[in-house]
C-alpha positions in Angstrom: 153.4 127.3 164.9 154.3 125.3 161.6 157.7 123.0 162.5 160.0 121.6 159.5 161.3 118.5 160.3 164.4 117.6 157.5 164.3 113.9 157.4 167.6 112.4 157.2 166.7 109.5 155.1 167.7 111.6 152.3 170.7 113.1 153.4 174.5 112.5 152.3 175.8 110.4 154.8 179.6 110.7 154.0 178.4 114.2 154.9 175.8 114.4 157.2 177.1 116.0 160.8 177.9 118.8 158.0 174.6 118.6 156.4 172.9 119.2 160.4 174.8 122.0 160.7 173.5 123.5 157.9 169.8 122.7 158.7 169.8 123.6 162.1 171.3 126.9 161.4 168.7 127.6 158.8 166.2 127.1 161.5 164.8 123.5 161.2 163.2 122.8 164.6 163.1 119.3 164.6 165.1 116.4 163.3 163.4 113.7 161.3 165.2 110.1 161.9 163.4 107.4 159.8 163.9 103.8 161.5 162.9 100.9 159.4 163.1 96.8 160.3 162.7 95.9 156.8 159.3 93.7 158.2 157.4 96.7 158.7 158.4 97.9 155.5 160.3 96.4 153.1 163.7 98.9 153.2 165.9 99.1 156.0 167.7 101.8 157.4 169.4 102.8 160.4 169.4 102.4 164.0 170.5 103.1 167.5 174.3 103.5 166.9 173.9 106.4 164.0 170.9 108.1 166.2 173.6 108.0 169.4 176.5 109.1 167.2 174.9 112.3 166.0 172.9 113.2 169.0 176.1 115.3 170.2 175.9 117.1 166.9 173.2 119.5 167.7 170.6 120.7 169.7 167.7 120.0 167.4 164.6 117.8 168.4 165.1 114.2 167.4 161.9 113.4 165.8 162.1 109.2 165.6 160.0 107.4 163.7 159.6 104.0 164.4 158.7 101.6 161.1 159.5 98.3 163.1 157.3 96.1 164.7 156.0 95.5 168.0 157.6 98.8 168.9 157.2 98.9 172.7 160.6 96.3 172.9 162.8 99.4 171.5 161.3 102.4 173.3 163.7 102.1 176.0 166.9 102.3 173.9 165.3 105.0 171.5 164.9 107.3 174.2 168.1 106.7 176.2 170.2 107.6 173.3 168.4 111.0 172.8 165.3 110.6 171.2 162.8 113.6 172.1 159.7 112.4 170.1 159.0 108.8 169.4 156.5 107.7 166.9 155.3 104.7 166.5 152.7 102.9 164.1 149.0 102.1 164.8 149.2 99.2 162.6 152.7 97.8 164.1 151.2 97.1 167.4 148.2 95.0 169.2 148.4 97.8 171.9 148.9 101.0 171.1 147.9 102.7 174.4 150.8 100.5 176.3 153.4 101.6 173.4 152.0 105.3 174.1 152.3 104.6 178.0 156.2 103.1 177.8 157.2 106.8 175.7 155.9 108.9 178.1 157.0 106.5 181.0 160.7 107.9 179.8 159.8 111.3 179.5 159.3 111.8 175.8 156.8 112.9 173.5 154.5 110.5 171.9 154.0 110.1 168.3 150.8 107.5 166.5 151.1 107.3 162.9 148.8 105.8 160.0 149.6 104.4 156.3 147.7 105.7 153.5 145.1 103.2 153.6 144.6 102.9 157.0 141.1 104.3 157.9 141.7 108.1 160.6 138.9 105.9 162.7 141.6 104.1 164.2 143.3 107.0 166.2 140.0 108.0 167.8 141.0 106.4 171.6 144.7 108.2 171.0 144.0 111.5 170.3 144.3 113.5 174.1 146.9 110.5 174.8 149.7 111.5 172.2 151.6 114.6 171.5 152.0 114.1 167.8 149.7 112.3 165.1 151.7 111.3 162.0 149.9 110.9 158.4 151.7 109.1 156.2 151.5 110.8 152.6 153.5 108.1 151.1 153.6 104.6 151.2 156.1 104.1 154.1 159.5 102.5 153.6 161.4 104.4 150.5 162.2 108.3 150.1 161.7 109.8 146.8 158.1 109.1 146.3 155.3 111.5 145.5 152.4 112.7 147.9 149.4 110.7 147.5 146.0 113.3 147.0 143.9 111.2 148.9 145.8 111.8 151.7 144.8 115.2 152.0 141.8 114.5 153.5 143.1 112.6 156.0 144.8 115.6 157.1 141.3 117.7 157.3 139.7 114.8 158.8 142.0 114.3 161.7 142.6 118.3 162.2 138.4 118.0 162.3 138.5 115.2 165.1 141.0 117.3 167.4 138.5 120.5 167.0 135.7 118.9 167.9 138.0 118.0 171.0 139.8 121.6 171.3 143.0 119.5 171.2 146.4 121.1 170.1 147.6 118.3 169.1 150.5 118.5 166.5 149.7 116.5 162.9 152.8 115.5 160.9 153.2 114.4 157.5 155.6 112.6 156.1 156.4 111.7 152.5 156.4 113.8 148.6 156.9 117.0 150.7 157.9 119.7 148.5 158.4 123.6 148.2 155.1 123.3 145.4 152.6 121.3 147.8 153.7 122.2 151.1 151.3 125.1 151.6 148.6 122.7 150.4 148.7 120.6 153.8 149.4 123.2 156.0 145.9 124.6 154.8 144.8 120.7 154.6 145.6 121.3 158.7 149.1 120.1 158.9 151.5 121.7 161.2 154.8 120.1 161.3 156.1 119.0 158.5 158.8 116.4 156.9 160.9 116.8 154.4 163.6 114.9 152.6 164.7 115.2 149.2 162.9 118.7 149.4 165.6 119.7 151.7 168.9 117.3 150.8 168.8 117.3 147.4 171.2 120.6 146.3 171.8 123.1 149.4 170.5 122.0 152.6 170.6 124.7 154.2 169.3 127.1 151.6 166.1 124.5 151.3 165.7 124.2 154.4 165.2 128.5 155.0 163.1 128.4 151.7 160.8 126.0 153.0 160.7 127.9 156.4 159.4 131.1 154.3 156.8 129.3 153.4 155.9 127.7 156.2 155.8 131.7 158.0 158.9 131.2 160.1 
């Protein structure tokens, strides 16, 4: 089943609780919620208080990705205030497996992700231990910006690694998602998919069902 994940990064925040409405009644599954240190990556953006503010606001999964470092000292708080998928990055830790370990430890779904550049090689011990594998399409750290090709084969080449496992594990990408590529990295072996602008820019609800179409739903 392919998910759309809106990412809230490029929402309207003097309007957002509306702007949720609208995407969960479209049919978004999931809720993307971009958290950035500005270490990490160089933009920051919001924390624990706007997460807890709008978990009452719907029903949606709260899809959290973590762009901070040294992760594992936040997983607690993330998943007390509603969090139902945490990601976290490869490269943002010395120990991925303990970060992996503290998510499930509260119940939650675990997420790894990898930059652009960052060799698929790395995930190899983490792929029966996580729920989720993120690929970044993007640089992480600003919205806006425009899929990277290369990444495309990052896609295949993880999707490749979990067959040769017979794992169902999800892959997200993140980053230059739009209503002209998306069916490109589904077929690249992408199941649940992020977008931002693609979905707040203009109508969010009405992008958000278009999108949907295409992703078969």
């Amino acid at each position: 089943m392919n998910i759309l994940s809106p990412s809230i990064l490029a929402a309207d925040f003097k309007n957002l609780g509306h702007q949720i409405a609208d995407v969960d009644k479209a049919g978004a599954q999931y809720l993307h919620i971009d958290v950035m240190d500005g270490v990490f990556v160089p933009s920051i953006s919001f924390g624990m208080p706007v997460i807890e503010s709008i978990r009452s606001a719907t029903d949606m999964v709260f899809d959290v990705h973590l762009m901070i470092t040294d992760p594992i000292r936040y997983i607690e708080e993330f998943a007390k205030i509603g969090s139902d998928i945490i990601t976290f990055h490869q490269e943002a830790t010395d120990d991925p497996q303990a970060v992996i370990d503290k998510i499930h430890s509260f119940g939650k779904r675990a997420g790894i992700s990898i930059k652009p550049d960052t060799p698929v090689s790395v995930l190899a011990p983490y792929l029966d231990k996580v729920e989720m594998i993120l690929v970044m399409t993007v640089e992480p750290g600003f919205g806006g910006q425009k899929l990277i090709p290369k990444t495309l084969d990052k896609i295949r080449e993880v999707r490749a690694m979990l067959n040769e496992k017979n794992l169902s594990t999800d892959i997200q990408v993140d980053g230059g998602i739009s209503k002209d590529n998306v069916k490109t990295v589904i077929d690249a072996g992408a199941n649940v998919i992020v977008a931002g602008s693609a979905v707040f820019k203009g109508n969010a609800g009405d992008n958000a069902a278009e999108l949907l179409k295409i992703l078969g739903n």
